[in-house]
TIVO-561432 format. One record per residue (C-alpha): residue in three letters; x, y, z. Coordinates in steps of 0.1 Angstrom, whole numbers, plus 5000, padded with zeros to 4 digits. Layout:
BEGIN
alaXYZ
...
// end
This chain:
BEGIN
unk078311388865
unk080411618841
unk078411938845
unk075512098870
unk072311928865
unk070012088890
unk067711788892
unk070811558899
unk072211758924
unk069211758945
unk069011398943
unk072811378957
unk071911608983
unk068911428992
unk071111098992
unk074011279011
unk071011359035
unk070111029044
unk073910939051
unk074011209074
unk071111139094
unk071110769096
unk074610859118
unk072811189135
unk072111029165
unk075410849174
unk078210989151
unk081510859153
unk084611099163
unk087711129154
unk090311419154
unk092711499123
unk096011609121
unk094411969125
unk092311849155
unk089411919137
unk086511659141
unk086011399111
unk083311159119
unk082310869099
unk079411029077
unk081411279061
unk083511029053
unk080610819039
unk079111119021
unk082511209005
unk083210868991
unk079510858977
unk079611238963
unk083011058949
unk081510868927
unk079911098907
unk082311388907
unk085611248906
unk086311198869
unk089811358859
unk089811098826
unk086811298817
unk088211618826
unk086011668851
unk087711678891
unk086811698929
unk087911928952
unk086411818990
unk087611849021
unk088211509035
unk090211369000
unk091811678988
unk094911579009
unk095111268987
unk095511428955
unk098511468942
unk099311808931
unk099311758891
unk095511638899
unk094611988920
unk096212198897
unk094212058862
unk090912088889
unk091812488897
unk091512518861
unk089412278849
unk085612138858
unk085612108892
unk083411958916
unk084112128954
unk082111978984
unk082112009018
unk080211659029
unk079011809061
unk080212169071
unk079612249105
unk081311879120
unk081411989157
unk078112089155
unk076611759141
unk078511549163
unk077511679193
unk074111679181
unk073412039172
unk071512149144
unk073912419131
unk075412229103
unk074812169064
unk075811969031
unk077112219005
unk078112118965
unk079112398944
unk080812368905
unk083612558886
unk084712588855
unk088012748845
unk088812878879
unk085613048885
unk082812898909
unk079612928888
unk076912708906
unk076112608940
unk074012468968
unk073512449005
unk071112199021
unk070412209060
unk068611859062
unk067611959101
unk066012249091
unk065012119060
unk066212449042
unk067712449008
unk069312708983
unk070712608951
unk071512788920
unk070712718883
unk072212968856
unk070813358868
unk068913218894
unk068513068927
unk065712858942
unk064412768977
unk062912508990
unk061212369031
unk062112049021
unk062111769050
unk063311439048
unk060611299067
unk058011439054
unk058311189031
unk059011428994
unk061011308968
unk061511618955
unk061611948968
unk059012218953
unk061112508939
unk060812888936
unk062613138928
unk064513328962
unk064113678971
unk065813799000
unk064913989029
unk067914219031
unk067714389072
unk067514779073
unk069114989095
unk069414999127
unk071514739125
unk072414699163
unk068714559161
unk069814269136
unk072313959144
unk075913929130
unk076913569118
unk080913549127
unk083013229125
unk085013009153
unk087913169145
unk086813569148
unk085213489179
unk088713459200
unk089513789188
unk087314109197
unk084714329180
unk083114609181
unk079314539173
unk077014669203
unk074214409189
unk073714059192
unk076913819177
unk076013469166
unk079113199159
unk077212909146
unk079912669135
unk078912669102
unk079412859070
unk076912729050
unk074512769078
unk075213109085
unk075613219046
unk072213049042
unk070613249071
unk072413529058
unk070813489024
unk067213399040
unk067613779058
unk068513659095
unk071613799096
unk073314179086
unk076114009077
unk078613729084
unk082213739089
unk084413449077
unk088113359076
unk087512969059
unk088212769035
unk087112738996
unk085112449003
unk083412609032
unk082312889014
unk082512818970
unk078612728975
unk078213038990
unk079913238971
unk078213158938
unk074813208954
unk076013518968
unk076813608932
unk073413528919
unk071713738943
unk074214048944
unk075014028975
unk078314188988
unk081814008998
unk084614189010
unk087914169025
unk089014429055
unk090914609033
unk088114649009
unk089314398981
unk086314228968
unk085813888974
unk084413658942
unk083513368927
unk087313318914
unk089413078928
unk093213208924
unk095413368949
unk093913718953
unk091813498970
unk092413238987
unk096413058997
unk096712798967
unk100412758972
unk101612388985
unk104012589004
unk101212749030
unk100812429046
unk097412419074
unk096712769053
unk096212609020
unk092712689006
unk091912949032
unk090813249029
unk093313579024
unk091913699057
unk088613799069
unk085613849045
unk082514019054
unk079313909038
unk076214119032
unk072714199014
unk073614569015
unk076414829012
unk075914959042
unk075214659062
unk078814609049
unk079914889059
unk078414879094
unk080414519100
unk083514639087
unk083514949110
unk082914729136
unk086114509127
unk088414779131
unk086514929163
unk087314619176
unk091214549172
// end
């Protein structure tokens, strides 16, 4: 595939799906260089996913987590400027191999350095979000329930009101070693894509994220579709670009390559924003 074809990419993630499940119950472990899990479906689902995105002769690239170390770095910088393909085969690894349903497939497209489509499929849940032009469409879709297809419609989001100690915060692994200041309820999923989907259905305020593009480019173009609010701490906005006000592109920032430059707060509102950021800096 050279560009986003809604129809096509919800028969990859319905294929991508399958993979995943068909290893649900027994996954394979193993750690990388990181210590970070890697277990043989998103392997599996990468390859596949692959196969239809990787086409630098056609100027079209890939940009997913479990290959990106492979690519040489003439290859990664054409795909931060070019048509590019960025995946995360199953976000959320810990959780799925252990058996937990907090985990998700995500695909999202770029073109020129700017993420302009995405989607995020939690096959458990049988939840789906994906983007097409000004839009984005929902879907209860459940492998097995036996649909081909999933029926689409148009999302509108519940955005939570004040009082906001009454809502739940999404937060990931890493914020959770450091403290807060929220005096409601804290969820750390192990997911992005699962928490920026919740996030967009209205269960959480907000979600606070220091990750990587792949984790979050999905997101991030769906949180762009629906207005929705990303920022940084320091109140720099966070958006669909990929560059280095951003995120660390450089070669040179080794295990921080692709990351986030520090946390970002997600939102529906202003001052659900607000609320989460005051909470960040109550909490240092």
């Amino acid at each position: 595939m050279t560009s986003w074809n809604i129809v096509e990419v919800v028969r990859l993630l319905n294929e991508a799906a399958r993979i995943a499940l068909h290893y649900f119950d027994s996954p394979t472990r193993e750690f990388k260089k990181d210590r970070s899990i890697v277990t043989e479906a998103d392997r599996e689902i990468e390859e596949m996913l692959g196969t239809e995105f990787d086409r630098p002769r056609e100027g079209v690239y890939l940009i997913g987590e479990e290959t990106v170390e492979t690519k040489d770095e003439a290859y990664i910088q054409a795909a931060l400027k070019g048509s590019t393909w960025i995946i995360d085969p199953i976000d959320g690894t810990s959780s799925y191999a252990n058996h937990l349903l907090s985990w998700g497939i995500s695909i999202a497209y770029a073109e020129n350095g700017k993420i302009t489509e995405g989607a995020i499929y939690l096959p458990v849940a049988g939840k789906l979000l994906i983007t097409e032009k000004d839009g984005v469409y929902a879907s209860q879709w459940r492998r097995d329930c036996r649909d081909d297809e999933p029926h689409l419609s148009i999302h509108k989001p519940i955005i939570p009101q004040p009082p906001f100690e009454a809502g739940v915060i999404a937060i990931d692994q890493g914020n959770t070693r450091s403290g807060h200041g929220f005096p409601g309820t804290v969820h750390a999923s192990g997911s992005s894509v699962f928490a920026l989907l919740h996030l967009f259905m209205g269960g959480y305020v907000s979600y606070i994220a220091y990750a990587k593009l792949w984790d979050l480019a999905a997101g991030a173009a769906i949180m762009e579709k629906l207005r929705f609010f990303g920022r940084f701490e320091d109140g720099t906005p966070y958006t669909t670009s990929i560059d280095e006000t951003i995120y660390e592109l450089s070669p040179n920032a080794k295990n921080r390559r692709w990351k986030t430059r520090g946390r970002v707060v997600f939102s529906g509102s202003e001052e659900g924003l607000q609320y989460t950021l005051q909470g960040l800096r109550t909490g240092r």
